[in-house]
BALOBA-1460 file (C-alpha; in Angstrom, 3 decimals):
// residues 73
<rec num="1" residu="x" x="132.793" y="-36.622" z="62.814"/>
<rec num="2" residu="x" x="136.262" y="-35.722" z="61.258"/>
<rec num="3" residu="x" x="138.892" y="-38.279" z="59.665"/>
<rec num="4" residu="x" x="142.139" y="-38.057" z="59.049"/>
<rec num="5" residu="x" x="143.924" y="-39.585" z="56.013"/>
<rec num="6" residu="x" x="147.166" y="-39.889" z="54.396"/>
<rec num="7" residu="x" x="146.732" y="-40.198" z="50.682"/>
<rec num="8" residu="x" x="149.090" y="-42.290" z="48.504"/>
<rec num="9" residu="x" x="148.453" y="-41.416" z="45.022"/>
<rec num="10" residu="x" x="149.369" y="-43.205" z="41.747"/>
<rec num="11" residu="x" x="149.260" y="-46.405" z="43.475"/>
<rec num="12" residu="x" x="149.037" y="-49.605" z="42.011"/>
<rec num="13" residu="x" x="145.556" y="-50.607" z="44.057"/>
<rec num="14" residu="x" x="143.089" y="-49.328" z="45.474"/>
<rec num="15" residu="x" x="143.734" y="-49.781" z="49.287"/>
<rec num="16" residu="x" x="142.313" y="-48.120" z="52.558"/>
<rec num="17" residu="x" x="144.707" y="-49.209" z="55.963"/>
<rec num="18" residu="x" x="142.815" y="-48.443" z="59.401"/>
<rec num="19" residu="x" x="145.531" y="-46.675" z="61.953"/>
<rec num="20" residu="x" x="143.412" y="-46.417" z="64.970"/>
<rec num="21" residu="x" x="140.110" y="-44.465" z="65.609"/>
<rec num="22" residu="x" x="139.501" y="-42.137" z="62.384"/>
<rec num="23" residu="x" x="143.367" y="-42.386" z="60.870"/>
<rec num="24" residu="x" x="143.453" y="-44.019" z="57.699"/>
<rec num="25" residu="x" x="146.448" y="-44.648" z="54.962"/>
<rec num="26" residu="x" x="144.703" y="-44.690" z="51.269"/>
<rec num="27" residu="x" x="145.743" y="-45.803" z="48.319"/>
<rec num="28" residu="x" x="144.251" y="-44.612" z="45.073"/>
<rec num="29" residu="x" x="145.530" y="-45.014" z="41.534"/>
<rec num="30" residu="x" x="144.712" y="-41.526" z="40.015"/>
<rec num="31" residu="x" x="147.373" y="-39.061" z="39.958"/>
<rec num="32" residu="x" x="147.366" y="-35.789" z="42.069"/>
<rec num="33" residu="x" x="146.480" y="-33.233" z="39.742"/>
<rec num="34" residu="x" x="142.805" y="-31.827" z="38.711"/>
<rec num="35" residu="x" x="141.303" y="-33.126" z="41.629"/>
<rec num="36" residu="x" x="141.514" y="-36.852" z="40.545"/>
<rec num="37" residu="x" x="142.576" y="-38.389" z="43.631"/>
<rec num="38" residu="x" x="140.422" y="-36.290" z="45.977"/>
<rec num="39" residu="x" x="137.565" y="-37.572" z="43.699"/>
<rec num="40" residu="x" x="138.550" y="-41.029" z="43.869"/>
<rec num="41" residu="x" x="139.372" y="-41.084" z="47.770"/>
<rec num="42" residu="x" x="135.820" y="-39.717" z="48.723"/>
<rec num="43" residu="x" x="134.198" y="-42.218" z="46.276"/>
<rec num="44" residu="x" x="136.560" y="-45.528" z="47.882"/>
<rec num="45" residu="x" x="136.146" y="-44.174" z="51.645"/>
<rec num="46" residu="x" x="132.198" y="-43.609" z="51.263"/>
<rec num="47" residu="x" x="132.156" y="-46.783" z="49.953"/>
<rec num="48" residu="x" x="134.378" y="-48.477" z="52.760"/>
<rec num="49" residu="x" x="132.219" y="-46.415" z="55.367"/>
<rec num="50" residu="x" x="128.900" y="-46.841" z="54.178"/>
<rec num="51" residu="x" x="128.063" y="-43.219" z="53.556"/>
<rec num="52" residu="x" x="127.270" y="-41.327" z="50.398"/>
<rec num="53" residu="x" x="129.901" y="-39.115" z="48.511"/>
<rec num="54" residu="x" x="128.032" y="-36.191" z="49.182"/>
<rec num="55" residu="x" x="128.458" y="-36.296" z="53.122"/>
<rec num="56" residu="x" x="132.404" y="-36.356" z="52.900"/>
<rec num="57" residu="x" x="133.519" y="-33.166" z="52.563"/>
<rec num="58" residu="x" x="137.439" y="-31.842" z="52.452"/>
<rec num="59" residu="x" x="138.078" y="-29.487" z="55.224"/>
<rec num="60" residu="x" x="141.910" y="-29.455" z="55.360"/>
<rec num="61" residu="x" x="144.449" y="-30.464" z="52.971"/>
<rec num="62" residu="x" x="142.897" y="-30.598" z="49.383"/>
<rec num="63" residu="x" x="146.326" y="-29.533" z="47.872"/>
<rec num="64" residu="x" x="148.310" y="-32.084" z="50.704"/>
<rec num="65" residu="x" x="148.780" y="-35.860" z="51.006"/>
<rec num="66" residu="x" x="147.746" y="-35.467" z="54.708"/>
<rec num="67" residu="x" x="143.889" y="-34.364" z="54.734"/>
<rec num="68" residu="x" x="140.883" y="-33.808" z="57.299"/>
<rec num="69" residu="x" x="137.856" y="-34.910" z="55.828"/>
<rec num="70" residu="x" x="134.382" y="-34.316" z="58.071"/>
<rec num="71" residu="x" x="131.237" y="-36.594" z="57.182"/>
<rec num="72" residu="x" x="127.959" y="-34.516" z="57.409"/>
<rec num="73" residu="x" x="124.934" y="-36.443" z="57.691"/>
């Protein structure tokens, strides 16, 4: 299954806004630098989707605000 998000770093709150089937707007307070925010965005969405960090992987996007993620069971 692939998602696609639109990352908001250095936020004031963590926030994740459902846009429809898979499309999500996240907010996460860690900067965009050193991997921070991709690290925090994988930790808040397993979280809000009930799977474990591990099965969310980055397939598109790493270095972009807009991203593809893919969950791997």
């Amino acid at each position: 299954m692939k998602i696609h998000v639109k990352v908001k770093p250095n936020s004031s709150e963590q926030k994740i806004v459902n846009f429809g089937e898979f499309r999500y707007l996240v907010y996460v307070k860690s900067p965009a630098e050193d991997d921070k925010a991709n690290i925090e965005l994988i930790n808040l969405l397993s979280k809000h989707l009930g799977v474990p960090p591990k099965s969310l992987h980055i397939i598109f996007g790493r270095t972009s605000h807009d991203k593809i993620l893919e969950i791997k069971y």
